[in-house]
C-alpha distance (Angstrom), angle and dihedral (degrees) to the residues before:
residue distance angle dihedral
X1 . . .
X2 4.04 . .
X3 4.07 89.4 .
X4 3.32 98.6 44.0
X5 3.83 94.0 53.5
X6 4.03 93.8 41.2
X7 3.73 90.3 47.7
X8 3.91 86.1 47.3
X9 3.81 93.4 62.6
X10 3.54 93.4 37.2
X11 3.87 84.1 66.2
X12 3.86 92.8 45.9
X13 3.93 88.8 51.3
X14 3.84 89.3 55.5
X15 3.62 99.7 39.0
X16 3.75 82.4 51.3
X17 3.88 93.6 44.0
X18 4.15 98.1 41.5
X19 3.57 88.8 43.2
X20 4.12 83.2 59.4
X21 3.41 92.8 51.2
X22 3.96 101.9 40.9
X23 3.45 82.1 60.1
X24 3.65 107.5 48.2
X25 3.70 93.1 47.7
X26 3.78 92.7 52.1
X27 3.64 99.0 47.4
X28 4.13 85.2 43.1
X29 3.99 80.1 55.4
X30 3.75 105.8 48.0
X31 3.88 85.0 50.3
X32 4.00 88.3 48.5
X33 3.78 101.4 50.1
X34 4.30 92.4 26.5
X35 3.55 92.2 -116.9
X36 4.12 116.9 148.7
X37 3.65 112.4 -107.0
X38 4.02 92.6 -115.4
X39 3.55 86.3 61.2
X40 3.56 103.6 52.1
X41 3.80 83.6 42.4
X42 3.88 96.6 53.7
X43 3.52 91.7 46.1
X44 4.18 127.1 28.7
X45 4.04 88.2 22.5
X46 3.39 100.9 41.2
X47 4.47 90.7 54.2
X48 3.68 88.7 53.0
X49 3.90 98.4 48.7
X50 3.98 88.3 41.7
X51 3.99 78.7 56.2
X52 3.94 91.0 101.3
X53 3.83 98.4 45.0
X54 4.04 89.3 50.9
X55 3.80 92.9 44.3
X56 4.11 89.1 45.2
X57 4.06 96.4 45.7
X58 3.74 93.6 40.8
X59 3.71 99.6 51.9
X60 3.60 83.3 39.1
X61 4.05 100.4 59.0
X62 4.05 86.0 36.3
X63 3.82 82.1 61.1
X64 3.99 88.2 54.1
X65 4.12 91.8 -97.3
X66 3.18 97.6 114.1
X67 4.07 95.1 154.7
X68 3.42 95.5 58.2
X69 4.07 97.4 82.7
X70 4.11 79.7 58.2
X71 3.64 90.7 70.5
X72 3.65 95.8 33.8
X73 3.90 98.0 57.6
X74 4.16 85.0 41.4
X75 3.67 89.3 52.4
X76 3.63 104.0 40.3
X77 3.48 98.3 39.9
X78 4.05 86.0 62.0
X79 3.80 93.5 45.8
X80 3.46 86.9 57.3
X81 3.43 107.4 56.1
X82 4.01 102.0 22.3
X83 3.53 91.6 39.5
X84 4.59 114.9 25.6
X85 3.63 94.2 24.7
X86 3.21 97.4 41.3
X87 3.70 95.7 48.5
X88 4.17 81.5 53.3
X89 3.62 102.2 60.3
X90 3.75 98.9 28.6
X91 3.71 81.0 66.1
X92 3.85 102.6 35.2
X93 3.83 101.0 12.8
X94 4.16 99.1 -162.6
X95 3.84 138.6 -175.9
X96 3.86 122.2 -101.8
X97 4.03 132.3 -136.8
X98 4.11 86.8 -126.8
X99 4.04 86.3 -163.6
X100 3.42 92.3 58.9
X101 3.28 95.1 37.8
X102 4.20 104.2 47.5
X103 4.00 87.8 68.6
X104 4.13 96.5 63.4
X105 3.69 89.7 38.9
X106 4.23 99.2 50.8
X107 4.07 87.6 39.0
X108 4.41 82.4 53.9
X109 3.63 97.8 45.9
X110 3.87 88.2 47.7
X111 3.45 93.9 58.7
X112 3.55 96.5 46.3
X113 3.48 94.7 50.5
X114 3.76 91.4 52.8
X115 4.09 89.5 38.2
X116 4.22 88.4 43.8
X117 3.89 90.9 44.4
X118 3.97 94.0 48.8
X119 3.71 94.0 52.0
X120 3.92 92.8 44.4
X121 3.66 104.9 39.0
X122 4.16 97.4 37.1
X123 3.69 107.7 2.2
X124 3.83 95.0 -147.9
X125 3.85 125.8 104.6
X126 3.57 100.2 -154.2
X127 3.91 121.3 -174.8
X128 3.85 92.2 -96.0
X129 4.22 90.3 58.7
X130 3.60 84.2 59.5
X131 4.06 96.9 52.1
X132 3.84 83.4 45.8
X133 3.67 87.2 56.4
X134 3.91 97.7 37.1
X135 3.74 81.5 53.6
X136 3.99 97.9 50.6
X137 4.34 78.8 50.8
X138 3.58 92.0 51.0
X139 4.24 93.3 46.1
X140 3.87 95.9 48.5
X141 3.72 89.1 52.4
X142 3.92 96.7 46.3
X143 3.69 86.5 47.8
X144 4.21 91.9 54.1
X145 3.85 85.3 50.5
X146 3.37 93.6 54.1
X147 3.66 97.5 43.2
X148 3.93 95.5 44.6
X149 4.07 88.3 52.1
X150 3.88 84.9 47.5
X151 3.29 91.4 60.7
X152 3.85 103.2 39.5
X153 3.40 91.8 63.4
X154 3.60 133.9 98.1
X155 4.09 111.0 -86.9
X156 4.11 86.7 11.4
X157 3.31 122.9 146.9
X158 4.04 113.6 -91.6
X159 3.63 125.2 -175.5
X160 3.86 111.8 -133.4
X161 3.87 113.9 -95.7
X162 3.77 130.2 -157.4
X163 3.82 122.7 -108.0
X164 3.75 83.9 -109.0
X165 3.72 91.6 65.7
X166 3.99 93.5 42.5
X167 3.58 92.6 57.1
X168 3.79 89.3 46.0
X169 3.24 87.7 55.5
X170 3.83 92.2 49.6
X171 3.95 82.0 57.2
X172 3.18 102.6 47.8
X173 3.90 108.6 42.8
X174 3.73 96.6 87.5
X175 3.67 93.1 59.2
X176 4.14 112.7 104.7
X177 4.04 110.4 -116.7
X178 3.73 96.3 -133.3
X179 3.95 81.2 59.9
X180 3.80 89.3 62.2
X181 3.49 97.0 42.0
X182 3.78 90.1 51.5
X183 3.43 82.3 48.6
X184 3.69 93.5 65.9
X185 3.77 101.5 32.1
X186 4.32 81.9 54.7
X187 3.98 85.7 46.6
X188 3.88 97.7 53.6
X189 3.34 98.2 41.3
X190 4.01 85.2 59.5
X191 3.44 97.8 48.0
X192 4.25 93.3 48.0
X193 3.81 83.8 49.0
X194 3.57 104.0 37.8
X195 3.98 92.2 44.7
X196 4.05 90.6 47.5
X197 3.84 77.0 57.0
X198 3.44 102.0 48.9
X199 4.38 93.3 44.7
X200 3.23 95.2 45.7
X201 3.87 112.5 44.5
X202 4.12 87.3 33.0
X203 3.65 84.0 61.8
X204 3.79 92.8 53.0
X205 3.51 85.8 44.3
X206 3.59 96.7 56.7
X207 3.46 95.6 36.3
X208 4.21 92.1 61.9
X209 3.47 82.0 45.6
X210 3.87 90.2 64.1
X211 3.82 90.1 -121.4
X212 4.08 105.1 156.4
X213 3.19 127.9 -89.4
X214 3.63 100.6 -125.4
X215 4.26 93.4 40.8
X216 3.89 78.0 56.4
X217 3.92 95.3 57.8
X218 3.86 85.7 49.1
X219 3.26 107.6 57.3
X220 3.94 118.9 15.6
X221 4.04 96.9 26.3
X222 4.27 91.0 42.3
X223 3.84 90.5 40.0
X224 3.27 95.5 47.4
X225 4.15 102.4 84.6
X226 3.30 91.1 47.1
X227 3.89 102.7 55.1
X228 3.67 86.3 87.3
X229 4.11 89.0 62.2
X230 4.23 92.5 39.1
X231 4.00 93.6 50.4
X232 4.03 89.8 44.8
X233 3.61 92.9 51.4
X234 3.55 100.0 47.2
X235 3.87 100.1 44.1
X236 4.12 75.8 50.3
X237 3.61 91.6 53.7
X238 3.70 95.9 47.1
X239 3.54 88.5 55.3
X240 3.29 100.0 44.3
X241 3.76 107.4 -111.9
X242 3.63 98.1 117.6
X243 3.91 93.0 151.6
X244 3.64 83.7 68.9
X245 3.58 98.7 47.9
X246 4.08 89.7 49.0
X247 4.36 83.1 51.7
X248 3.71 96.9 50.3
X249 3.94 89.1 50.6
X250 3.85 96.4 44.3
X251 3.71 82.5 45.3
X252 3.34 102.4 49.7
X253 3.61 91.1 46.4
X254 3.57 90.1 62.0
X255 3.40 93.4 44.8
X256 4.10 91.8 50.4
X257 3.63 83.2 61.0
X258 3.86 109.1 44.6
X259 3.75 108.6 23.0
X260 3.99 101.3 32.6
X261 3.43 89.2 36.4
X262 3.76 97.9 36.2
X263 3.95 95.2 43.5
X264 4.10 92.5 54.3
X265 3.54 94.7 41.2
X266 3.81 97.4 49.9
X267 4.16 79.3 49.2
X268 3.47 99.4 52.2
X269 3.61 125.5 -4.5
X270 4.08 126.9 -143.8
X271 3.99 149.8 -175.8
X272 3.88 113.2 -107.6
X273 4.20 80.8 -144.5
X274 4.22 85.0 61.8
X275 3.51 92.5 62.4
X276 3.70 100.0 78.9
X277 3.32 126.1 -143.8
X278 3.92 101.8 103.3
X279 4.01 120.8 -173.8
X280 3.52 116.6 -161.1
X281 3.99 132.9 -22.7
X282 4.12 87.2 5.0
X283 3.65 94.8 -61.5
X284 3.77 112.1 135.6
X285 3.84 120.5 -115.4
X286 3.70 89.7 -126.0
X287 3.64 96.8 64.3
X288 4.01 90.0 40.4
X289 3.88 97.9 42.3
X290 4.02 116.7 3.7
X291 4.02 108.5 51.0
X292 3.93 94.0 41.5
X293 4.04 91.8 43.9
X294 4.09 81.4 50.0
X295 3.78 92.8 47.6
X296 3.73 90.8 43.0
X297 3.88 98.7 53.8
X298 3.99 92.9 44.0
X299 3.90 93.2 50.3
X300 3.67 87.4 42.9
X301 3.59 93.9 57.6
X302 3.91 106.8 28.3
X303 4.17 101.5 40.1
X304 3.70 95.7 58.2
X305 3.44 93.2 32.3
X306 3.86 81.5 62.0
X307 3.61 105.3 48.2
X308 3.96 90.6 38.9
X309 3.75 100.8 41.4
X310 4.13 91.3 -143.2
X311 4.13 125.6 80.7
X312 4.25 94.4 -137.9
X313 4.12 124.5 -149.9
X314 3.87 86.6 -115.4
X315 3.73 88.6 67.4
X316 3.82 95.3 42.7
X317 3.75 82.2 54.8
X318 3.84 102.2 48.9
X319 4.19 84.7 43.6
X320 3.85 92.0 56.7
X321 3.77 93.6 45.1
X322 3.87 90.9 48.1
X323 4.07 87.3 52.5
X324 3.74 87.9 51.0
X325 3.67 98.0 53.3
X326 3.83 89.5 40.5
X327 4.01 83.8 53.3
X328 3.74 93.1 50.7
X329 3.84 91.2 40.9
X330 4.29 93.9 53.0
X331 4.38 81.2 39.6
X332 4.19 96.8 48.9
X333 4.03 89.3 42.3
X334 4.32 94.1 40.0
């Protein structure tokens, strides 16, 4: 029990640590190549905090299980944003660059409408769904190349910055890029270790505790992707870069969806109706319960974040309490 429980906070120390660094060297970044924090956020953090869910859904459809990266990008695309972002703004609600912002939120809802409309209308990911989706991956980050170019150069548009950010800047310029880019590589490779750590010694853990089973599966084994995402955005929040904490989740949602998804499905493709877990008159609780909870919480949080220009603590509360009912719902039918 003594290893288990040192190796257990040797995991929270580095998902604590890399989640430092991660952030530091993409802040240090966006200054560097004059790139808004969302962007950087929705773009270079959000692939290395989606690290997990690739790594879990790829070995997964190698090992003939293909359909599990369907529930993985459902489910960790909700824990996100009812449960990491949520926590974020409900505690320091903040305002949002809507330009910036529109271009990850129309590239998500795209996907999902093409991800939502497979599994309604056919209910089979076959391998060409998953090119479709690599492809959507592949457009979204060709655009934020183009854009972040754009805007480098001379006579480009620039979205106004606070004197906080100019004199971070002013900080920051001297330091070499391959530093911050070290910085990050360092970073992510903490967080995938330390939250490998954390999962799977916390399950041991609760297990010799006698914790159930099925509680177990719910909270360190579903939680356990999306560490990466909940240590980035707080470190982000305690330093004050929330716009890049709101990117990387955005980001990684749309990620979730078209490379984890994409990647395992173009590996091995599968029948929503194999998954198990039907609801009522053979209809699968994912289709009844799981995509519109998922569509739900993003709309909630992105279209009046859009209009409004500000994520408010009445919407970080209404997010958490839709997580916890959507906890007690997957516990109560488990």
């Amino acid at each position: 029990m003594a290893v288990p429980i040192l190796l257990f906070i040797l995991g929270l120390i580095l998902l604590i640590k890399g989640g430092d660094w991660f952030v530091d060297g993409s802040v240090e970044l966006a200054h560097r190549l004059h790139v808004p924090e969302l962007i950087i956020g929705a773009t270079v953090v959000s692939i290395g905090t989606t690290l997990p869910e690739v790594l879990v859904s790829a070995t997964g459809a190698i090992e003939g299980h293909g359909g599990i990266a369907y529930g993985n990008a459902i489910g960790s695309v909700i824990c996100n944003t009812a449960l990491i972002s949520a926590l974020t703004f409900a505690i320091r609600p903040c305002r949002v660059d809507r330009e910036t912002f529109k271009v990850p939120v129309i590239f998500f809802f795209i996907a999902a409408a093409f991800y939502a409309g497979i599994a309604y209308i056919s209910g089979y990911f076959a391998r060409w769904t998953g090119i479709a989706l690599l492809c959507i991956f592949a457009a979204y980050m060709a655009y934020n190349v183009w854009d972040g170019r754009r805007q480098a150069r001379p006579g480009g548009e620039e979205t106004e910055r606070p004197e906080e950010a100019e004199k971070a800047d002013e900080e920051k310029k001297d330091v070499p890029m391959w530093q911050s880019i070290l910085k990050l590589v360092i970073g992510a490779a903490c967080i995938a270790v330390g939250a490998n750590l954390l999962v799977d010694n916390g399950t041991i853990i609760a297990t010799e505790m006698g914790v159930p089973e099925s509680v177990i599966a719910l909270t360190f084994v579903a939680l356990g992707t999306s560490l990466p995402e909940l240590a980035t955005a707080i470190t982000a929040l305690v330093k004050g870069h929330s716009a890049l904490s709101l990117g990387n989740i955005v980001g990684a949602n749309l990620f979730n969806l078209v490379l984890v998804s994409g990647l395992a499905t173009t590996i091995n493709p599968f029948y929503v109706k194999d998954l198990g877990r039907n609801f009522f008159n053979g209809e699968p609780v994912s289709l009844m319960v799981d995509i519109p909870v998922m569509l739900f919480v993003m709309a909630f949080m992105t279209l009046p974040a859009l209009k409004r220009g500000k994520l408010t603590r009445a919407q970080g509360i209404i997010l958490l309490a839709v997580y916890a009912a959507f906890c007690v719902f997957q516990f109560a039918y488990k």
